[in-house]
C-alpha distance (Angstrom), angle and dihedral (degrees) to the residues before:
residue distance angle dihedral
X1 . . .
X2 3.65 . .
X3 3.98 91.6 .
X4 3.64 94.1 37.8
X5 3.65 92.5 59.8
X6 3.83 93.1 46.9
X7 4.31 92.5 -115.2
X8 4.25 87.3 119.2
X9 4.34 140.4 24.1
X10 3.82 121.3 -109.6
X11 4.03 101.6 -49.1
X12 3.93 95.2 -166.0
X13 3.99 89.3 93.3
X14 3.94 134.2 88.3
X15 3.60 83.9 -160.3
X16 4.35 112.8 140.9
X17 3.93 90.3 -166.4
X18 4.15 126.1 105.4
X19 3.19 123.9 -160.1
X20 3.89 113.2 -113.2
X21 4.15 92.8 -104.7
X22 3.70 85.4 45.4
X23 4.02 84.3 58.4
X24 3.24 103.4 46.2
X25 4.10 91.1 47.0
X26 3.56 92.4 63.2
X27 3.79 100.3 36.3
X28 4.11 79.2 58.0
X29 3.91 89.6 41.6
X30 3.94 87.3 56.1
X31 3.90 92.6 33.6
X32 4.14 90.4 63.1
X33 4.11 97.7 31.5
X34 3.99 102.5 54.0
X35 3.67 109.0 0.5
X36 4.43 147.4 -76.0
X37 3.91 78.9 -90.8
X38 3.74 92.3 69.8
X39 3.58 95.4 57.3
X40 3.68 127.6 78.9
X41 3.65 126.7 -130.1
X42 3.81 94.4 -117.5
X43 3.92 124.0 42.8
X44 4.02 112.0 -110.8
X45 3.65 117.2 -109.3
X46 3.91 119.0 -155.6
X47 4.08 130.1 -156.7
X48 3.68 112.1 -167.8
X49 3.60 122.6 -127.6
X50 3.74 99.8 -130.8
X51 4.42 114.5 97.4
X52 4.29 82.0 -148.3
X53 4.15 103.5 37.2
X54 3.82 101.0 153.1
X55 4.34 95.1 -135.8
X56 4.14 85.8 170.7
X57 3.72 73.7 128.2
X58 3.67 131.6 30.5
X59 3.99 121.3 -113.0
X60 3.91 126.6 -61.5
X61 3.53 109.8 -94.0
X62 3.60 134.9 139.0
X63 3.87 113.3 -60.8
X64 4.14 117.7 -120.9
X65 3.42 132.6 55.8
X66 3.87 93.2 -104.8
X67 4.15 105.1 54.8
X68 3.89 111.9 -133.2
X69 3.57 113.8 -143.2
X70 3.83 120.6 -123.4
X71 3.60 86.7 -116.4
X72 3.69 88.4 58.7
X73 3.97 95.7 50.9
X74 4.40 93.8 35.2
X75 3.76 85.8 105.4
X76 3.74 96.5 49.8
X77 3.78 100.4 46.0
X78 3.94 140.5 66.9
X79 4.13 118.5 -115.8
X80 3.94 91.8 -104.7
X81 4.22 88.3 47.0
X82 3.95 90.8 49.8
X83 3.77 102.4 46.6
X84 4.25 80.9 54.3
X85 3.03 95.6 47.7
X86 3.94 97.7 36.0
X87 4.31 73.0 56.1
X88 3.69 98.7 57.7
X89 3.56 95.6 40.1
X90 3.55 96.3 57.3
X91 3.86 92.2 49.1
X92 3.70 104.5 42.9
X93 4.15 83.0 52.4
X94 3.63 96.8 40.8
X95 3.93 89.7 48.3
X96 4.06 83.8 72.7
X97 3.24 102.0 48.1
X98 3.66 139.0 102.7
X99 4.16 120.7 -102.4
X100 3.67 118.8 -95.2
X101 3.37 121.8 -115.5
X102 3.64 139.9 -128.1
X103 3.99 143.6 -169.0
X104 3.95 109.7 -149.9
X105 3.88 114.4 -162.9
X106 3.90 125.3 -173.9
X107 4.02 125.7 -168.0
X108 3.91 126.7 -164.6
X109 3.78 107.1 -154.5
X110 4.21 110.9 -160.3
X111 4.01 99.2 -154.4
X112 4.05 127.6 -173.3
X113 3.64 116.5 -139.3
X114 3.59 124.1 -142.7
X115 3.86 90.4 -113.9
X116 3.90 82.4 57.5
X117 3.53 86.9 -106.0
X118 3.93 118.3 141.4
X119 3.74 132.9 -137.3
X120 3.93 143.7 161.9
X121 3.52 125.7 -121.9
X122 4.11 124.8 -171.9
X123 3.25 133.2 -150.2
X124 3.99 115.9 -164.4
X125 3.94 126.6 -168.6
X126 3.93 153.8 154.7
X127 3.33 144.3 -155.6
X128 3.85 122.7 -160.1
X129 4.13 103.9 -125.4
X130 3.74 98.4 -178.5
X131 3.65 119.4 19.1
X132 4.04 100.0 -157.3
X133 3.83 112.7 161.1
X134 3.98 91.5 9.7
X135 3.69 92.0 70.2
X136 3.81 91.6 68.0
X137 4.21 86.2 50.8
X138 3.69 95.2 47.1
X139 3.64 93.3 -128.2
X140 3.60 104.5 143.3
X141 4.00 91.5 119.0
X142 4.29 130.2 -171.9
X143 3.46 119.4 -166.7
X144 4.24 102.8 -96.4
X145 3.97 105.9 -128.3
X146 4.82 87.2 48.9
X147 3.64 88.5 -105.6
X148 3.76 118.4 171.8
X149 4.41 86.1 -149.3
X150 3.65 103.3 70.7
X151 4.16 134.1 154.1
X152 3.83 116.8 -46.6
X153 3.70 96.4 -124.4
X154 4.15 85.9 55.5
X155 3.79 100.4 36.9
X156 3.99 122.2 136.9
X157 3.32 124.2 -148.6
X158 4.01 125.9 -147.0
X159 3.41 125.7 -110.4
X160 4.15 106.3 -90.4
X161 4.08 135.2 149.9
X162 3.86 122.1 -155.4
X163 3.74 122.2 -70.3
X164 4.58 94.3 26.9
X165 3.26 123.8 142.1
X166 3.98 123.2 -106.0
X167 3.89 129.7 -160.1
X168 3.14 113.7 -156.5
X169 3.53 124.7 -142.8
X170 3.58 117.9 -168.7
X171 4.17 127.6 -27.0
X172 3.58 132.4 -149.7
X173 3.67 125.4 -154.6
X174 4.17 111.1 -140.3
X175 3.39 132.9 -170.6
X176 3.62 122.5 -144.9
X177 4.52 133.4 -179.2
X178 2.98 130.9 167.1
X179 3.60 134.0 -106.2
X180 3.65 135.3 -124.1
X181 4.24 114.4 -117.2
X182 3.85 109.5 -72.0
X183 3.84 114.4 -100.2
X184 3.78 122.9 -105.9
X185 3.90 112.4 -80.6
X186 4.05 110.6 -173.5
X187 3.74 91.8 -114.9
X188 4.17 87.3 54.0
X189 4.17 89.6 34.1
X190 4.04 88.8 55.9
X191 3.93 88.2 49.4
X192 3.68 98.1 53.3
X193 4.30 86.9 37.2
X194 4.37 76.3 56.6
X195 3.82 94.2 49.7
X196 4.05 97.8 46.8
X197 4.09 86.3 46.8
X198 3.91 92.4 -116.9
X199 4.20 121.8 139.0
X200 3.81 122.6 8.3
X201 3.84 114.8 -115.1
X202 4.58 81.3 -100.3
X203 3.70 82.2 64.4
X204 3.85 109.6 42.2
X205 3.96 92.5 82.3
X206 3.87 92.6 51.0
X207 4.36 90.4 45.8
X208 3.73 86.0 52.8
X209 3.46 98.4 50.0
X210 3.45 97.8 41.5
X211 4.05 104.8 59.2
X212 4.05 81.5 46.2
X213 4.16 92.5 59.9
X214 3.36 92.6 40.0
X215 3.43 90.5 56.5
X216 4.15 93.1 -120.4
X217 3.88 94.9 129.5
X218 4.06 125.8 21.4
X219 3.91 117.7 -160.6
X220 3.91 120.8 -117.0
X221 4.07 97.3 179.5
X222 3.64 110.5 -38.4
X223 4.28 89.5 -38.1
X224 4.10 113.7 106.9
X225 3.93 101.9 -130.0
X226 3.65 103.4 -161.6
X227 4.35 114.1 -139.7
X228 3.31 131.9 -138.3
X229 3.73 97.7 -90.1
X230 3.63 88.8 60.0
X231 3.65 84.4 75.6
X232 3.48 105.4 39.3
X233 4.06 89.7 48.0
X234 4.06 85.5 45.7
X235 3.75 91.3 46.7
X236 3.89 87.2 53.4
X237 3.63 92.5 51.4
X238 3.70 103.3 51.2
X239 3.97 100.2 36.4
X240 4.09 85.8 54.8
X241 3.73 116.9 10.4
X242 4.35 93.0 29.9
X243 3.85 93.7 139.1
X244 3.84 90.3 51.9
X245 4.13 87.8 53.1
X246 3.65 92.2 37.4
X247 4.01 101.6 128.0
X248 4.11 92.2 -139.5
X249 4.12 84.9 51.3
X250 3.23 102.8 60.9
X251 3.34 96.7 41.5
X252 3.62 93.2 47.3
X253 3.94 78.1 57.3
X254 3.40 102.9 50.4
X255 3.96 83.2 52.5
X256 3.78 86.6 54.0
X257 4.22 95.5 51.1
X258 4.11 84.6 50.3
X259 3.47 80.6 54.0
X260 3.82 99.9 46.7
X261 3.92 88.6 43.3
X262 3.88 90.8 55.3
X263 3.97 91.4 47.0
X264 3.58 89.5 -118.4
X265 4.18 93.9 124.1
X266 4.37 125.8 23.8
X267 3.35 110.2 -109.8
X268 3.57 96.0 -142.3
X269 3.79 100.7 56.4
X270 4.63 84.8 48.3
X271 3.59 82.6 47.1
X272 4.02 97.7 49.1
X273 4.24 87.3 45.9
X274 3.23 83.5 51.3
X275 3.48 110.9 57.8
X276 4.31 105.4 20.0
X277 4.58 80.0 40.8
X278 3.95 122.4 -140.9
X279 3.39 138.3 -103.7
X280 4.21 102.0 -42.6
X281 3.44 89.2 -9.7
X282 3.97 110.8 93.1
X283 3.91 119.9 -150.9
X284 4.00 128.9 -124.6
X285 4.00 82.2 -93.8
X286 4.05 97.3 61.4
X287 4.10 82.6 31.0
X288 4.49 87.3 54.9
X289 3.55 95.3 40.8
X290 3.65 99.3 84.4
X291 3.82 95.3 44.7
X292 4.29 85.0 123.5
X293 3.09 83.6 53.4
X294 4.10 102.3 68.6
X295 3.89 114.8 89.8
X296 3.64 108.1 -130.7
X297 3.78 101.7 -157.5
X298 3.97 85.2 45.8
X299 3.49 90.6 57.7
X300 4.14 95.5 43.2
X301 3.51 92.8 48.8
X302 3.88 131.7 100.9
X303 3.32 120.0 -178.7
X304 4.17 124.0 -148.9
X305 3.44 106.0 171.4
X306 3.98 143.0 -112.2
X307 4.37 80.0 75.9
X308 3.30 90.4 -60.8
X309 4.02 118.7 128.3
X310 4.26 137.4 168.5
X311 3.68 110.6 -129.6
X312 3.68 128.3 -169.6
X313 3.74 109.7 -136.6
X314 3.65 129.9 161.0
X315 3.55 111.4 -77.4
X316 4.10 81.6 36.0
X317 3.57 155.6 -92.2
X318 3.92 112.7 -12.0
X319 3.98 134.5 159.8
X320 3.49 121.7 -106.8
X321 4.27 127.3 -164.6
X322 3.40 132.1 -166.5
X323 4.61 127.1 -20.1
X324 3.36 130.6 -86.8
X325 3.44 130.8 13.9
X326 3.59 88.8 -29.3
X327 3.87 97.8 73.3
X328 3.54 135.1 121.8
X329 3.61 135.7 -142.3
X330 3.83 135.9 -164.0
X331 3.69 128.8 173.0
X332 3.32 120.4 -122.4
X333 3.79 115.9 -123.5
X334 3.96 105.8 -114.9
X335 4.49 89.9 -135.6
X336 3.55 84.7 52.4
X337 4.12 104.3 103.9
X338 3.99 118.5 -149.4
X339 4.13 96.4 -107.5
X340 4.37 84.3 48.7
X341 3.80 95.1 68.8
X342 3.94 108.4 75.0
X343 3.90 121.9 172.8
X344 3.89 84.5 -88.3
X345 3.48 102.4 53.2
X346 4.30 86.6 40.4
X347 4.27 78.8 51.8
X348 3.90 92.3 42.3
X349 3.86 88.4 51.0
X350 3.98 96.7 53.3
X351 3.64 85.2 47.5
X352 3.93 92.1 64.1
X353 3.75 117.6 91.9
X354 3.81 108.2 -99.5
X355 4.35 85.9 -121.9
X356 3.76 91.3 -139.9
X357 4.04 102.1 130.8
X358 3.94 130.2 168.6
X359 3.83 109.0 -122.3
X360 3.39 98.3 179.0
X361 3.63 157.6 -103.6
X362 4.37 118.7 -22.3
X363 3.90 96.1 -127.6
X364 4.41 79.1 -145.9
X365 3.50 110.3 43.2
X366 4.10 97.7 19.0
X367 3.22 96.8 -134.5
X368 3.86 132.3 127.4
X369 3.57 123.3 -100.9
X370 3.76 118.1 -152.4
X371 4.15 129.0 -164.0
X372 3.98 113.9 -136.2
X373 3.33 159.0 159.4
X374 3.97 121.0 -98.1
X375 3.77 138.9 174.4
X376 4.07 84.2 -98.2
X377 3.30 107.1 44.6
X378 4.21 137.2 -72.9
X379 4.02 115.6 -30.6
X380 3.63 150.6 174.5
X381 3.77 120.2 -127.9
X382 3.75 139.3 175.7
X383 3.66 110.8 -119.0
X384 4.24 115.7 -143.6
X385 3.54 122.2 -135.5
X386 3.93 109.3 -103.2
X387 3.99 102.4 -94.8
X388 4.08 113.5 -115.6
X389 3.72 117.3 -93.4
X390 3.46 119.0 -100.0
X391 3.90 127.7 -150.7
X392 4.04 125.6 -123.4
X393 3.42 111.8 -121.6
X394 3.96 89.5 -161.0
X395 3.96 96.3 43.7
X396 3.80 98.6 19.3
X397 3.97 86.2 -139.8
X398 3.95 116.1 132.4
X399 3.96 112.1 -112.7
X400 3.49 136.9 161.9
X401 4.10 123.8 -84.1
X402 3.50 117.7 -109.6
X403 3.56 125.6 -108.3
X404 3.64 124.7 -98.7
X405 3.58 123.3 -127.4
X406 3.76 95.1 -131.9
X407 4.27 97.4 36.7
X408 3.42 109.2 129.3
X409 3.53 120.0 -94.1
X410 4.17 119.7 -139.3
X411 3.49 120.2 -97.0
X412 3.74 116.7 -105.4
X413 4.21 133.8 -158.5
X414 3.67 128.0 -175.6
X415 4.35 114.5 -130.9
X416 4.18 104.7 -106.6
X417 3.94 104.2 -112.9
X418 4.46 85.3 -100.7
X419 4.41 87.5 61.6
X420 3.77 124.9 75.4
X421 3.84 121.7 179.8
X422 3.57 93.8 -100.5
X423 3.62 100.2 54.8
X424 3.82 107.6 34.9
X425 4.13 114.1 108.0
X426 3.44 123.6 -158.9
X427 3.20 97.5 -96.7
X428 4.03 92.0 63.4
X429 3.77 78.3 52.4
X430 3.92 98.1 51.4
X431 4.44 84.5 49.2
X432 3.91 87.6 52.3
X433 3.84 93.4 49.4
X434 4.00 89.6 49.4
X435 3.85 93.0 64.9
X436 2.48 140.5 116.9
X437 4.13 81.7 63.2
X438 3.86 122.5 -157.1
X439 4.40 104.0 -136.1
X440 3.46 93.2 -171.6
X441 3.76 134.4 -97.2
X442 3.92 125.1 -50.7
X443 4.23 104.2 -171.3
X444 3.54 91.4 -9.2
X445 3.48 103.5 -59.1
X446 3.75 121.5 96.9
X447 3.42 133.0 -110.1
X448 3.86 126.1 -135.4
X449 4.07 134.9 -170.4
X450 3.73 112.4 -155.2
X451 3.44 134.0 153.9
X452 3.58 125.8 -124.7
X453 3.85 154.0 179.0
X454 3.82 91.0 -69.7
X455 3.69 97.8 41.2
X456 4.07 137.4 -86.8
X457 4.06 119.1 -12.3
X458 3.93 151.7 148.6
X459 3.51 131.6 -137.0
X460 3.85 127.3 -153.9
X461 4.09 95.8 -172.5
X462 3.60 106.8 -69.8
X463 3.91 95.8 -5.3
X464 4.22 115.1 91.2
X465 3.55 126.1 -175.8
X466 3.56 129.8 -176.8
X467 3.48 120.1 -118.0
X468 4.21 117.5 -139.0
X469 3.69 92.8 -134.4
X470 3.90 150.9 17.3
X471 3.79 90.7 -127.7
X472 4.05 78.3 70.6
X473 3.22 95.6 67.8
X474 4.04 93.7 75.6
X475 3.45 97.3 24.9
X476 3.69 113.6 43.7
X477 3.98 104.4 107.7
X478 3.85 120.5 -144.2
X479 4.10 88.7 -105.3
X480 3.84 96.3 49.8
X481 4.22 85.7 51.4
X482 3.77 87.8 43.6
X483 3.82 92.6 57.7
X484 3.68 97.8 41.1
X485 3.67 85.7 55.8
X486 3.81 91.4 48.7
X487 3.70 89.6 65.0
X488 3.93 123.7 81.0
X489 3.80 113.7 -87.0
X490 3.86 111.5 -106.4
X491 3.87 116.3 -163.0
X492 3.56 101.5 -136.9
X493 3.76 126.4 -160.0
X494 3.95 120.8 -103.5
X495 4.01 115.0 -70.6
X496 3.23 103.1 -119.1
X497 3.89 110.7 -110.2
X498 3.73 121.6 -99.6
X499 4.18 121.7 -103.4
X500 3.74 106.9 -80.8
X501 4.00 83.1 -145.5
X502 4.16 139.9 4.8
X503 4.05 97.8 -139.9
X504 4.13 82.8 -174.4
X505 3.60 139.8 -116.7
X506 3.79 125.9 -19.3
X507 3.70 105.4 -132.9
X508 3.86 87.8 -152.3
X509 3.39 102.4 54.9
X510 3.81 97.8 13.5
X511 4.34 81.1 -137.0
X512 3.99 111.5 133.0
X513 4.22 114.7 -107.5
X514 3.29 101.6 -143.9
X515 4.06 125.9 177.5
X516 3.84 113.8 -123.8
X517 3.93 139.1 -171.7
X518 3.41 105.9 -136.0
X519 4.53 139.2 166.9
X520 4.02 92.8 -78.1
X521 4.24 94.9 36.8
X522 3.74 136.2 -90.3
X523 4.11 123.0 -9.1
X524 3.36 149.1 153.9
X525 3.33 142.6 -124.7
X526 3.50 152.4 169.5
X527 3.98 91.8 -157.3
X528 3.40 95.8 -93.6
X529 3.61 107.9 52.8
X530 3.85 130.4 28.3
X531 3.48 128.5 -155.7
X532 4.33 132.4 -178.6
X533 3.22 125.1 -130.7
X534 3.97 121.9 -93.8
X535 4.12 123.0 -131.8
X536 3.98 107.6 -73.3
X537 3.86 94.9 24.5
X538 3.78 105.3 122.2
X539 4.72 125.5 -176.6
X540 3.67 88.8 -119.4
X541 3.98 101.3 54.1
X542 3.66 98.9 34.9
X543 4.11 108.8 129.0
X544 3.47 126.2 -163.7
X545 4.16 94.2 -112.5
X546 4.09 90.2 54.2
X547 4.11 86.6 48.4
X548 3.87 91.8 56.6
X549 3.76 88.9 40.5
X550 3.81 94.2 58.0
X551 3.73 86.8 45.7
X552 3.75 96.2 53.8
X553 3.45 89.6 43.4
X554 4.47 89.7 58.1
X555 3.96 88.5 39.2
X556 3.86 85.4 56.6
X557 3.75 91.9 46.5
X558 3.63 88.4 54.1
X559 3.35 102.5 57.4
X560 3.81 91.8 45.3
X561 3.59 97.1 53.9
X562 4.40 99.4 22.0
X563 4.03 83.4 93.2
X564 4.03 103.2 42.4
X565 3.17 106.3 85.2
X566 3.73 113.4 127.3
X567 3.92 135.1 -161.5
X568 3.36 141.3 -124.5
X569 4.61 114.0 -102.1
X570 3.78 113.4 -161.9
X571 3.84 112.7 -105.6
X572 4.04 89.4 -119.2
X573 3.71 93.9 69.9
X574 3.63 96.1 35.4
X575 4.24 77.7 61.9
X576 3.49 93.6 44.3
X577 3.57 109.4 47.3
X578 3.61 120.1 63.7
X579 3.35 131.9 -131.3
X580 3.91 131.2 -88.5
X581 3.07 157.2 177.2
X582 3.83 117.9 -113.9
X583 3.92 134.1 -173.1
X584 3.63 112.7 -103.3
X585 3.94 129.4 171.5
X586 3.73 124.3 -95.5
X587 3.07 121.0 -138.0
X588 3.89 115.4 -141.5
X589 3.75 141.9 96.3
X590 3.92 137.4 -97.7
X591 3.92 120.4 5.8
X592 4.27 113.1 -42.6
X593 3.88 141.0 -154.8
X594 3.26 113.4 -157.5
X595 3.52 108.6 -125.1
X596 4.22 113.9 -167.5
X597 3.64 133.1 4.6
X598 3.64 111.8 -147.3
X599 3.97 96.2 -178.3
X600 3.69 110.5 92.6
X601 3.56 96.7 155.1
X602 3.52 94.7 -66.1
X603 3.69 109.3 169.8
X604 3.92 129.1 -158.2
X605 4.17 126.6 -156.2
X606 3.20 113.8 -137.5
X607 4.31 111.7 -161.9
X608 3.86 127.3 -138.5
X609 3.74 118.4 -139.2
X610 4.04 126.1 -133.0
């Protein structure tokens, strides 16, 4: 609505380039807000990053020659349109002006223990001496409540020469590791897809999607967690088709379809290269004729070590140990990423009873039902008599019959969320294997209880409800489900999904700490505080001790951070007022000397970006 209206330029473009009126209408924007001083001499020229930026059109920026300022258009335009525009404003203006400056300062504190130990303590901090570009983005911040302790990155430093006296205060001992790179998000996965030269911005949408339906990638939060068959379907692709992966390839492709597209190049001829190859470069053909060639189980298999490998099969990933009829299998739980299962937790894993258990005999059918494990959860299944052998009449050797399209498959029940395998009976079985259950008919068509995917509920031909409990499923008389469906249908919201796991009692707070699934991945919490998961922790070997561990750890956080928020001073004062040097605490124990002051003036430029 923004371009419609005429408040912005064309905004499908991830262009960094404005026009030369464009340039000089925010230099004089920025000229007449905050000062000549805040302008360089020269305008700023930007070159994107990106091998494929589309700069058809030049950059987003406010439309006219003259800029209006978001204050001037607040009455014409909606919260959402404002904040945009408020954006875009801020940017295009900021992109003109000059860097911001800073003044960094570090002090080395020697202190003397009481043990008559020494140590050194320091104290860094910076003060921001000319704003420049941060005046048009308001950022000049102070800490909200006038505290003298503010953020690191912001912290000022007293006035102090070598060999002064300190008191100290108060100290706080911190803890600090470091963290492994940040996984992919798709806003950072596009970026570094922009670097290489790979996609077009038409195509990013489609990429995204794609490794997510195929199952490539899982979301935990907003982070892309890639599976298991990401690396068997990547290991495929570079041991046989590695010049069709190769980064610099398909880039070099994607040059040639711009190419192609602009009529610079036949497609034909690219497309012949292409497929027959060149000289020592061999096409798709020679590339697709050794297809047979590929071992399968080679390519799903990962191995760990001590015998133990991760194969990709077709329900998915699972561990295997040992050959032969010795082996031994364990699924692979489907939250656990790649990096989570170590040789320990693929050990701990095998260790765990396999869960499949014979219940018993069907008094019906006579056959045995069994209690296992599957890919979805716990079940009950009916398990078929092995069919008779039947003799080749080519070979003469005994093998088994093939299976008929329309045999009968057995009959399957998920465990209700109050059974486990090792505590369901047979009769819990023979209840299972009854549903769904017919009620009776209401206006001549039946009514059924079942339960399903999303929990407990009847169905009275088109019409569901949702029943309030499992126990309903073999209680719930034909009258109660008539009268339920007598009353108006109400679309409730989503129950909310049961604990994936009761870690116990906190002896604290004597509150459960339970483990729970929730919109940004798995948590837990003691219904007060939540706290994620860290790298390595995995559903299945969560303990009670870790649980409250990860929940001091968030309380902690809290009360850190509960009191740093900061607010927003108007870029006026931040130009008027001039910068100083302020007493703040230091943190550190026993008396101190300072020792060196590495400040001198020193200043630091910090750049804007178009």
């Amino acid at each position: 609505r923004l371009y419609e209206n005429g408040y912005i330029t064309y905004m499908r473009t991830d262009s960094v380039t404005l026009s030369a009126a464009a340039i000089e209408s925010a230099r004089a924007s920025a000229k007449s807000l905050y000062g000549a001083e805040y302008i360089p001499a020269t305008q700023r020229v930007y070159e994107g990053k990106s091998k494929n930026a589309q700069e058809a059109h030049e950059a987003i920026r406010p439309a006219g020659e003259t800029f209006r300022t978001p204050g001037e258009l607040a009455p014409e335009l909606s919260r959402d349109e404002f904040s945009l525009y408020d954006l875009i404003w801020k940017r295009t203006i900021a992109s003109q002006m000059c860097d911001a400056k800073k003044m960094q300062m570090r002090v080395d504190f020697d202190v003397e223990t009481k043990t008559g130990g020494a140590a050194i303590f320091r104290a860094n901090g910076s003060v921001i001496t000319f704003p420049g570009f941060l005046a048009a983005y308001e950022e000049i911040v102070e800490d909200k409540t006038g505290d003298e302790e503010s953020a690191e990155s912001d912290k000022r430093l007293p006035a102090m020469a070598a060999g002064d006296s300190i008191k100290v205060s108060n100290y706080i001992c911190e803890g600090h590791e470091t963290k492994p790179p940040a996984r992919y998000t798709e806003p950072t996965l596009v970026k570094k897809l922009e670097e290489l030269g790979i996609g077009r911005p038409s195509t990013f949408a489609s990429i995204m999607s794609t490794i997510q339906d195929r199952g490539y990638v899982s979301k935990r939060g907003r982070a892309l967690v890639p599976t298991f068959l990401a690396f068997s379907v990547t290991g495929l692709l570079e041991q046989h088709f590695g010049k069709l992966v190769d980064y610099e390839f398909t880039a070099s492709m994607e040059e040639d379809l711009d190419r192609i597209a602009n009529g610079e190049e036949d497609r034909v001829s690219w497309l012949t290269k292409f497929f027959f190859g060149t000289d020592g470069n061999p096409g798709l053909e020679a590339l697709a004729a050794d297809l047979g060639a590929i071992d399968a189980q080679q390519i799903n298999t990962m191995k760990m070590g001590e015998d133990i490998e991760i194969r990709v099969g077709r329900y998915g990933a699972y561990i295997q140990k040992g050959v032969g009829d010795d082996r031994k299998f364990a699924n692979i739980p489907e939250t656990m990423a790649p990096d989570e299962l170590t040789l320990q937790v693929a050990i701990e894993l095998l260790a765990q009873p396999s869960g499949e258990r014979e219940l018993g005999i069907h008094p019906e059918t006579n056959l045995p039902l069994i209690a296992k494990s599957g890919r979805f959860g716990p079940y009950i299944t009916e398990v078929f008599p092995e069919p008779e052998m039947v003799v080749d009449k080519k070979t003469g050797e005994l093998k088994k019959p093939r299976k008929k399209k329309d045999a009968p498959k057995p009959k399957t029940a998920s465990l209700l969320s109050t059974m486990t395998l090792d505590t369901i009976t047979i009769d819990d079985a023979l209840k299972l294997m009854s549903l769904p259950r017919t009620l009776g008919n209401y206006d001549d068509v039946a009514i059924t209880v079942q339960n399903g995917r999303y929990g407990p509920y009847m169905t009275h031909g088109t019409d569901s409800r949702t029943l309030t409990s499992e126990d309903q499923l073999f209680s719930i008389t034909l009258d109660e489900a008539i009268e339920l469906y007598k009353q108006p249908k109400v679309r409730r919201r989503g129950v909310a999904k049961p604990p994936l796991k009761d870690l116990g009692i906190d002896p604290a707070s004597s509150k459960p700490v339970l483990v729970k699934d929730g919109r940004f991945g798995i948590y837990i919490t003691d219904g007060e505080t939540n706290a994620t998961l860290r790298r390595g922790d995995t559903v299945e070997f969560l303990t009670l001790e870790r649980g409250l561990e990860l929940l001091a750890g968030r309380r902690a956080w809290e009360v850190e951070n509960g009191g740093a928020s900061r607010v927003k001073k108007s870029s006026k004062r931040a130009k008027k007022s001039a910068p100083s040097l302020t007493k703040n605490t230091v943190k550190a124990t026993g008396k101190a000397k300072t020792k060196k002051k590495a400040a001198s003036g020193k200043g630091k430029a910090v750049t804007p970006s178009a």
